[in-house]
C-alpha positions as CSV (number, residue, x, y, z in Angstrom):
1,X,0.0,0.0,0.0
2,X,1.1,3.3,-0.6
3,X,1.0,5.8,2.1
4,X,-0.5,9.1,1.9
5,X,2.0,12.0,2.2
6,X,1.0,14.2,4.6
7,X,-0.2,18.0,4.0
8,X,1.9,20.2,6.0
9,X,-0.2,23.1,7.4
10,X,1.2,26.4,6.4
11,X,1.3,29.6,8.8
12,X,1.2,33.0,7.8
13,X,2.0,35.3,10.9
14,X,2.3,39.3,9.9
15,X,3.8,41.5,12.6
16,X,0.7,44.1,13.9
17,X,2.3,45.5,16.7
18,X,5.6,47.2,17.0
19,X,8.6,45.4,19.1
20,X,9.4,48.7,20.7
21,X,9.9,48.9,24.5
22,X,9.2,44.7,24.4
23,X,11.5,42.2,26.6
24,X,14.5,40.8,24.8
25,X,13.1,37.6,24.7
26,X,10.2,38.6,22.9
27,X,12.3,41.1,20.2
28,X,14.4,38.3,19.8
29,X,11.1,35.7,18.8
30,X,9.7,37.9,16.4
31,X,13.1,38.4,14.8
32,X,13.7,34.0,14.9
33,X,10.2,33.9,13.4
34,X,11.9,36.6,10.3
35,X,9.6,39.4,11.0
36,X,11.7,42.1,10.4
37,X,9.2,45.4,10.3
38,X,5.5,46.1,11.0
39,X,2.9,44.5,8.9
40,X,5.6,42.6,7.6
41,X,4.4,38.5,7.0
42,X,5.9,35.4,6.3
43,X,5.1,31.9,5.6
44,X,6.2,29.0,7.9
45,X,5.4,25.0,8.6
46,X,3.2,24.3,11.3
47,X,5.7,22.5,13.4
48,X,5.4,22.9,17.4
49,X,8.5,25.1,17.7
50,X,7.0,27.2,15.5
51,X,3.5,27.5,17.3
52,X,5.6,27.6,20.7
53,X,7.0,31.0,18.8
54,X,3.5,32.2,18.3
55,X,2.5,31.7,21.2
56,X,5.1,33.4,22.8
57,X,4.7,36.6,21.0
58,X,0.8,36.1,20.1
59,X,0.0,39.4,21.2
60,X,2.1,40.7,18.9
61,X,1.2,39.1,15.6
62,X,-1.9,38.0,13.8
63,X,-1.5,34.4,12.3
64,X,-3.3,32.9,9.6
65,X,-3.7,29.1,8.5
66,X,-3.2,28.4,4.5
């Protein structure tokens, strides 16, 4: 039998709130997860270090499921 690949879920996460007079641990999320200005998005797996990212910084970012 041949096995189904699996779909791997995509994340788009754009940064809505500025990084400005955040913690360091929190500047230095949104700049692991490659945000790099406001309203600036990018695309990642849906993996659980990612969503431990977003979770992290959720009040920072708006994340959408593709």
């Amino acid at each position: 039998m041949a096995a189904k690949k699996k779909q791997n879920k995509q994340l788009k996460i754009t940064l809505v709130r500025s990084i400005i007079g955040r913690h360091a641990k929190q500047k230095a999320t949104v700049k692991a997860l490659g945000l790099h200005k406001m309203h600036h998005s990018v695309v990642h797996y849906d993996s659980p270090t990612i969503r431990g990212m977003v979770n992290r910084v959720s009040h920072l970012i708006k994340v959408e499921e593709e």
